[in-house]
Structures are given as C-alpha cells and as structure tokens.
N, C-alpha and C positions, 0 to 999 in steps of 0.2 A: 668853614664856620660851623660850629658846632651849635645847633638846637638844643631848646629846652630841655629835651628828653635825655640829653646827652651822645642823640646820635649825628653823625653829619648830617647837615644841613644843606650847605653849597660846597662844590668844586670848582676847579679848573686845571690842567694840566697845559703848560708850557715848556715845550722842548728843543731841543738842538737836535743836527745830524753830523755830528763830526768825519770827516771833511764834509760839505763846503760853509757848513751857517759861520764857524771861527776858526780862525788861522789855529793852523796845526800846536804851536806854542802860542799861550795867551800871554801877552804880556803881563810882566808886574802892574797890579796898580789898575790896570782898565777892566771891563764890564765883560761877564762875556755872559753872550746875549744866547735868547729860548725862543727863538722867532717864530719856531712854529707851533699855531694852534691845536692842543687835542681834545678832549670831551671839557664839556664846561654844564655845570646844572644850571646857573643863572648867571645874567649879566652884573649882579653883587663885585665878582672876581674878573677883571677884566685887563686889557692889556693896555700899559701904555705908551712903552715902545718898544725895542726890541729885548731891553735889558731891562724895565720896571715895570711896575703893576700894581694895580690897584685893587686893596684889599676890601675895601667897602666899610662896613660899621662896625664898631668896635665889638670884639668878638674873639675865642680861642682859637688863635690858626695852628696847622700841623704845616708846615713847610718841610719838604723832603727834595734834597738833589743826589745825585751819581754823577762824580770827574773822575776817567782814567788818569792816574799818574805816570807817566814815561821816566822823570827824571827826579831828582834825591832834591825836591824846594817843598818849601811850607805851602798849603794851602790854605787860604782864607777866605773869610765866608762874610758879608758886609749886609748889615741887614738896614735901612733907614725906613722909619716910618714918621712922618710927619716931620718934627723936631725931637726924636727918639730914635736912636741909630745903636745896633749893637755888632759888633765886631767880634768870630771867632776865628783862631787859627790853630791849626795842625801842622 
C-alpha cells in the first residue's frame, strides 16, 4: 500500500517451497498456493487461504511473484479483486 508520501506503507510476503507446498507440475487452470507466512507490517494485507488474499483499502499495490519454468507452456497470472479480475499471460 503505498502512503501519502509516496513511500510504502504496509507489506506482506506470502510464499511457497517447492517441493512440498505444490505438486511438482501445477495444473492448468488451478491455484497454486503461497502457504506460507513471511514478514507482514500490518494486519491491512492478510491471508485468506492458501491461494488468496486480502488486499485491504483501496490503494496502489506492487504485487511481485518468481515461477521456475521446466517445460515450453505459457504462464499465467489471474489476478481478481472484488468484481475486477485481470488476466496476463506469457
């Protein structure tokens, strides 16, 4: 969330450990989940299950992930917030 100042505000960091939190190949089409908790400044950004979360008040997010690729498929990225979903892929 980015402050008036323009500087962050709040965090949170939710991650994976590849093997064991998701099968080695993620399916098409399913979640793959960030189960576990890393530094968080406030309860604003918080979890709500293994695969979503909750962003808090309306506000500029910076959202950042890292997938190893093994094999020659498109990755995509699904983003839904509320009734506002944005889809990219590579």
């Amino acid at each position: 969330v980015t402050g008036p100042t323009g500087r962050v505000a709040n965090f949170a960091d939710f991650y994976a450990l590849m093997p064991p939190d998701n099968a080695a190949t993620v399916a098409v089409g399913t979640d793959v989940s960030f189960p576990q908790n890393g530094p968080s400044s406030s309860a604003e950004i918080s979890r709500l299950t293994a695969s979503s979360f909750n962003l808090g008040p309306i506000a500029t997010y910076q959202i950042l992930f890292q997938v190893g690729v093994n094999e020659a498929r498109t990755v995509g990225t699904y983003i839904k917030w509320s009734n506002f979903a944005l889809y990219f892929s590579r």
